[in-house]
Phi, psi and omega in degrees: 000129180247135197287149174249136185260159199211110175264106181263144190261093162259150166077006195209060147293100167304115214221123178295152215265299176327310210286299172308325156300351128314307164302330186262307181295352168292344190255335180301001190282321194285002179214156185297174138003283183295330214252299195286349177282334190268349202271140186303188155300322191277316157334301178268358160295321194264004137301336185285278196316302191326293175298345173268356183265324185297319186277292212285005176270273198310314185291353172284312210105006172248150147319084206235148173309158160259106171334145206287334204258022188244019182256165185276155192294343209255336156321284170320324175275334176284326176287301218302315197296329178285001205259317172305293179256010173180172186286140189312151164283311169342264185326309190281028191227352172062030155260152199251177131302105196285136188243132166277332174280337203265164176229153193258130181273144179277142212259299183239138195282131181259167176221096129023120167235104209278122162300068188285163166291121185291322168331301178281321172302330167264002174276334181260336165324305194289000000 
């Protein structure tokens, strides 16, 4: 019996060379010169899937954060900068931002109460 080798390409999907010069020019609008010349090739694939995971949430009609590099530069410079020297108008507004990586600690302890079977209770009565 002869075996068929079956080569799978990950990660290494050949893409027409328009369609990647088309994707990296929708996301190069979001960084300066300098910024899009220092972010790497994989850097910059992976803003593209970010804006393509964004549009297509939002276009289902779900709710999704807008990507940090996808905000106006002048937005941006403006968190950093109130973020530096005082609390964000958010936070004193007393909206947070969702942050997806981080985990939230509980605040209040839950406590448990085990539920019997009335059954197994009258079963041990007798």
């Amino acid at each position: 019996m002869k075996r068929r080798s079956h080569s799978v390409n990950l990660g290494k999907t050949k893409h027409k060379p328009e369609e990647t010069c088309q994707a990296f020019e929708d996301i190069s609008k979001y960084f300066s010169k300098e910024e899009w010349e220092k972010l790497s090739r994989s850097e910059k694939i992976t803003h593209v899937y970010m804006k393509r995971n964004y549009t297509t949430m939002t276009n289902l009609g779900l709710r999704a954060h807008l990507p940090d590099f996808m905000e106006s530069k002048e937005r941006v410079t403006k968190s950093v900068l109130s973020d530096s020297d005082e609390v964000s108008s958010h936070e004193s507004q007393g909206l947070r931002r969702p942050v997806s990586h981080q985990l939230r600690e509980k605040k209040k302890p839950v406590i448990y109460e085990e539920i019997s079977d009335l059954e197994e209770d009258e079963d041990e009565e007798e």
